[in-house]
N, C-alpha and C positions, 0 to 999 in steps of 0.2 A: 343427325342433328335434331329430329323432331324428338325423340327418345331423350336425348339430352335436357331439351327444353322441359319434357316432361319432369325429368329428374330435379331439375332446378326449381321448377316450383312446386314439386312434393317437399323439395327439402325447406322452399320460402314460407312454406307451411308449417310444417313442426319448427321452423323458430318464433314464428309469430304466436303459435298456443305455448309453446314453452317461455317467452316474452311474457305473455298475461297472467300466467302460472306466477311469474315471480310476481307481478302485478299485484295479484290478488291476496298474492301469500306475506307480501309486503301492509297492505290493505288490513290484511286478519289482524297483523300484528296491533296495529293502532287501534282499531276494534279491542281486541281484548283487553290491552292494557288500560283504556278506556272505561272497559267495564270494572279489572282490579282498582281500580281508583277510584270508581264512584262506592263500590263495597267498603273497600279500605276506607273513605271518608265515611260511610254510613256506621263502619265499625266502631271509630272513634268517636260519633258525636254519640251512640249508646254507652258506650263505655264511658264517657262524662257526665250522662243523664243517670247511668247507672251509681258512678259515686254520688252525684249530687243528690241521692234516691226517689228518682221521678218515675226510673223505669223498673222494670227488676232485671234479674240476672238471666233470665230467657234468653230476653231482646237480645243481649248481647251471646250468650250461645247460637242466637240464630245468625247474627252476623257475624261470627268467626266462621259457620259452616259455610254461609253462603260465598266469603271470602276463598275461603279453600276448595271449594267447587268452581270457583271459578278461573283458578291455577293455571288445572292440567289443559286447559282451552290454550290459554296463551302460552304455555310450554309445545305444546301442539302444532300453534301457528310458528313461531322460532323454529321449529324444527324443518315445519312444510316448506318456509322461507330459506333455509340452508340448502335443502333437496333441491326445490325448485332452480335457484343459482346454480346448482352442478349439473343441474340437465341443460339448462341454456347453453354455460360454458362449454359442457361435450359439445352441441348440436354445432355451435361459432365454431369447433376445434382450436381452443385454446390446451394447452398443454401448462396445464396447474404445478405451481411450484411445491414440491414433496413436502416444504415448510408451511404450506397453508392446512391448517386443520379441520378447523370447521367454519369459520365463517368467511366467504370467498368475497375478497373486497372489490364488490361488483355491484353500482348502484344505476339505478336506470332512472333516468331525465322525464317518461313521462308518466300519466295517470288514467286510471282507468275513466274515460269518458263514451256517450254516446253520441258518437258521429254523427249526423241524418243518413239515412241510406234510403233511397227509392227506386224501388224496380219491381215489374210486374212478372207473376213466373212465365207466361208464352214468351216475353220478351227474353226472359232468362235464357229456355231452353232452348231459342232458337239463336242465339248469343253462343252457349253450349256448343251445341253440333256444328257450330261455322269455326269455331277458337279453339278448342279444345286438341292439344296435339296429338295426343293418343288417336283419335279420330282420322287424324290428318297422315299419320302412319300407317295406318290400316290402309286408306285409299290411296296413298302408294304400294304399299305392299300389294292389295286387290290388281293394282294394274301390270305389277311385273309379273304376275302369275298368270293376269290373260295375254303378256308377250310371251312367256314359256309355255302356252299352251301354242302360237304361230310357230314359237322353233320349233318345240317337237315335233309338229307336220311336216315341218321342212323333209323328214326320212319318205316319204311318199313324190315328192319330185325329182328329177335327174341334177347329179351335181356336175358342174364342166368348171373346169380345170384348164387355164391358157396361162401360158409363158414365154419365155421370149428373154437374149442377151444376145451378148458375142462374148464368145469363147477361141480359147487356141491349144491345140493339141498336139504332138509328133507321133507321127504315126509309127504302129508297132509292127509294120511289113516292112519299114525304109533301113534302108543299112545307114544312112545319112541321119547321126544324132542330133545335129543341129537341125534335119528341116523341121519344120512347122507348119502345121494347115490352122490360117486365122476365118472366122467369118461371123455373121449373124447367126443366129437359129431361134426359131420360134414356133410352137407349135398349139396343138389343145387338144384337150381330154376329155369325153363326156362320159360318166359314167352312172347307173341307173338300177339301184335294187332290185330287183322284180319280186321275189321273196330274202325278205331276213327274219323267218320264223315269228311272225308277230311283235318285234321286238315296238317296232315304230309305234303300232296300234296301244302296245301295252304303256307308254311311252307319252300318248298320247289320251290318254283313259285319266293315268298318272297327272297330269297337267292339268285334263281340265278337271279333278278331283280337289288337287290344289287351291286351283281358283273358285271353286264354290264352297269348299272351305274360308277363304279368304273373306268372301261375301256373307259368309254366315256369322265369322266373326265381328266384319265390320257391323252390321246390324244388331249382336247380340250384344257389345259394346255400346253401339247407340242406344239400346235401349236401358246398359247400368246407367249409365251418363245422365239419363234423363230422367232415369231413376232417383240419381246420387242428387241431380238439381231439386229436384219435389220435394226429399227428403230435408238437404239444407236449407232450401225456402218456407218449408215449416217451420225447421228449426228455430230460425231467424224470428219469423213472424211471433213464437210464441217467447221467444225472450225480449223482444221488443214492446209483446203486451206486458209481461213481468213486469220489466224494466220501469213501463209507463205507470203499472197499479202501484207501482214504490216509490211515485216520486214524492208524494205527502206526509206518506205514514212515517219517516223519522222527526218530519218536524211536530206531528201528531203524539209523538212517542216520548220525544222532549216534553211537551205542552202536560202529558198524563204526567209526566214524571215530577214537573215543579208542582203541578196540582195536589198529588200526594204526597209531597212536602210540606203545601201550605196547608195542610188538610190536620197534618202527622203533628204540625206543630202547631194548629189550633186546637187539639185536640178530638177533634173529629176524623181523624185516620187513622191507621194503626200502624206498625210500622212492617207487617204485609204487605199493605197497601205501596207502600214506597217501593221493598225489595222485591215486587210483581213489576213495578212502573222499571226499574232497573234494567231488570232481565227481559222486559218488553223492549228497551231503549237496545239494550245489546241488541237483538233479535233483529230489532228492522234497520240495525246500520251494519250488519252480516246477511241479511237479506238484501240490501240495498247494491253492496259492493260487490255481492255475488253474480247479483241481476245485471250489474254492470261487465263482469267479466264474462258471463254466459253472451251480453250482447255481441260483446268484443268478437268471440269466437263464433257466434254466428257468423257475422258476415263474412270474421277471416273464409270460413268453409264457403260459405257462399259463394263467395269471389272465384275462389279455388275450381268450387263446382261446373263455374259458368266461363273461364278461362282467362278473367280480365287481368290477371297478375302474369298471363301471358308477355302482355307487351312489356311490362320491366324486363324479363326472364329471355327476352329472344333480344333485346340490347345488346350490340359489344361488351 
C-alpha cells in the first residue's frame, strides 16, 4: 500500500507539470501573437508614412524584417501548445480519437498564478522524513528483516511436536472384520539438531546481513530525501524571487513602449527606438509568464519533495 501511495503521487506529479506545460504553452501563444500585432501595426503605419514621403523605404524594410522574425516565435509556441495537450492527454489516459490530428480540443479552466506558499526548510525536512512513503516502506521493511533474523535462530533451540485425536482402527491379527479398536491417543515429540553442518549459523549471518542492509538503505534514502527537499526548496525560493523582480517591469515595458511612440511621432525618436521598446515589451511578458510557470512548478516539486500531496493520495 505505501508503494502504491508512492506511485500515486509520482504520477500527481507529472500531471501537474504537464498541466503548466500546457499553461504556459497556452500563455506563449498570446505573447506572440501580441508581439505579431504590434509589428504588424508598426508595419503599416511606415508603410503610410512611406507613401505619404515622411519616411523612406528602409523604415519599412526594417519592419517587414522585424514582422517576419517574429513568425517563427509564435509558430513555435502553436506547435509547443499542441505537444504540450498530447502529453497531458497520455498522462490523464485518455485514448484520442484516430480523427483528431493536430489540434486536441482540450482547454483548461485555469491560469498561471502565484499562490502564497510559506514554509521554512527545517520544517520541510522534517515534515519530509515523518510523510514521505518511501521512507515509511523502508521502516517496515527494516523490521521484518530484524523478525527474520528471530526465525532464523529459531534452528539453534529444540523443536516439540504434540498431538492428540480419537481414531478407530480393526486390527490386522483379528479374523473378526467387523471388530474395531476406538479410542483417544495423544502424544509429543521433541526434537533437537545438535549439528546441521552450519546451516542455521549461515542462515543466521544471511538475516542479519539483510537487516543491515535494510538500515543502510533506510538512511541512504533519508539522506536523497533531504537532499531532494534543499534542492526543491531552493528551487522554489529562486523562482519566487524572479517571479517578484517581474512584477513591474511589464508595466515599465508598456510605459517605454508609448514613450517611444510619442517620442517617434514628435519627431525626436526614431523608429528603433519604437522596434527596441516592442521587442523589450515581448521580452518581459515571456519573462513574466515564464516566472509564473517556473513558480508553479516549484512548489508542485516542493510539496512532492516534503510529502504533503500525501494526504490527497492515501484517500479512498
Amino acid at each position: 500500500m505505501l508503494n502504491f501511495q508512492t506511485a500515486v503521487a509520482d504520477s500527481v506529479l507529472s500531471v501537474q507539470l504537464a498541466y503548466y506545460d500546457v499553461l504556459l504553452a497556452e500563455q506563449q501563444i498570446v505573447v506572440n501573437e501580441a508581439s505579431v500585432n504590434l509589428l504588424t501595426n508598426e508595419l503599416e503605419d511606415q508603410r503610410r508614412r512611406f507613401e505619404a514621403g515622411t519616411v523612406p523605404r528602409f523604415n519599412v524594410l526594417r519592419a517587414e524584417v522585424a514582422v517576419a522574425n517574429a513568425r517563427p516565435a509564435l509558430i513555435r509556441a502553436r506547435n509547443d501548445y499542441r505537444i504540450a495537450k498530447n502529453n497531458l492527454s497520455n498522462l490523464l489516459g485518455y485514448n484520442l480519437p484516430r480523427d483528431i490530428w493536430e489540434d486536441i480540443p482540450l482547454r483548461l479552466t485555469d491560469k498561471l498564478e502565484a499562490r502564497p506558499y510559506q514554509i521554512d526548510l527545517p520544517a520541510a525536512i522534517a515534515r519530509a522524513l515523518e510523510k514521505r512513503t518511501e521512507l515509511e516502506a523502508l521502516r517496515k521493511g527494516e523490521q521484518l528483516q530484524r523478525e527474520n533474523v528471530v526465525t532464523s535462530q529459531s534452528g539453534y533451540k529444540p523443536s516439540l511436536q504434540v498431538y492428540g485425536g480419537y481414531s478407530a482402527k480393526s486390527s490386522a491379527f483379528d479374523n473378526d472384520l467387523a471388530f474395531e479398536k476406538h479410542g483417544w491417543e495423544a502424544g509429543a515429540q521433541v526434537s533437537w539438531d545438535i549439528f546441521d553442518g552450519m546451516l542455521t549459523r549461515g542462515k543466521v549471518q544471511q538475516a542479519r546481513a539483510l537487516h543491515e542492509r535494510s538500515k543502510v538503505d533506510l538512511d541512504d534514502t533519508s539522506r536523497r530525501i533531504e537532499l531532494e527537499v534543499r534542492t526543491a526548496y531552493s528551487g522554489f525560493i529562486e523562482a519566487r524571487e524572479v517571479l517578484e523582480s517581474q512584477q513591474k517591469v511589464q508595466e515599465e515595458a508598456d510605459e517605454a513602449l508609448r514613450l517611444a511612440r510619442a517620442r517617434a511621432e514628435a519627431g525626436t525618436g526614431t523608429q528603433l527606438d519604437v522596434l527596441d521598446a516592442e521587442t523589450s515589451l515581448t521580452q518581459a511578458r515571456t519573462t513574466q509568464i515564464q516566472a509564473l510557470h517556473d513558480y508553479a512548478v516549484a512548489r508542485a516539486r516542493l510539496e512532492r519533495a516534503i510529502g504533503e500531496d500525501m494526504v490527497s493520495a492515501a484517500s479512498p
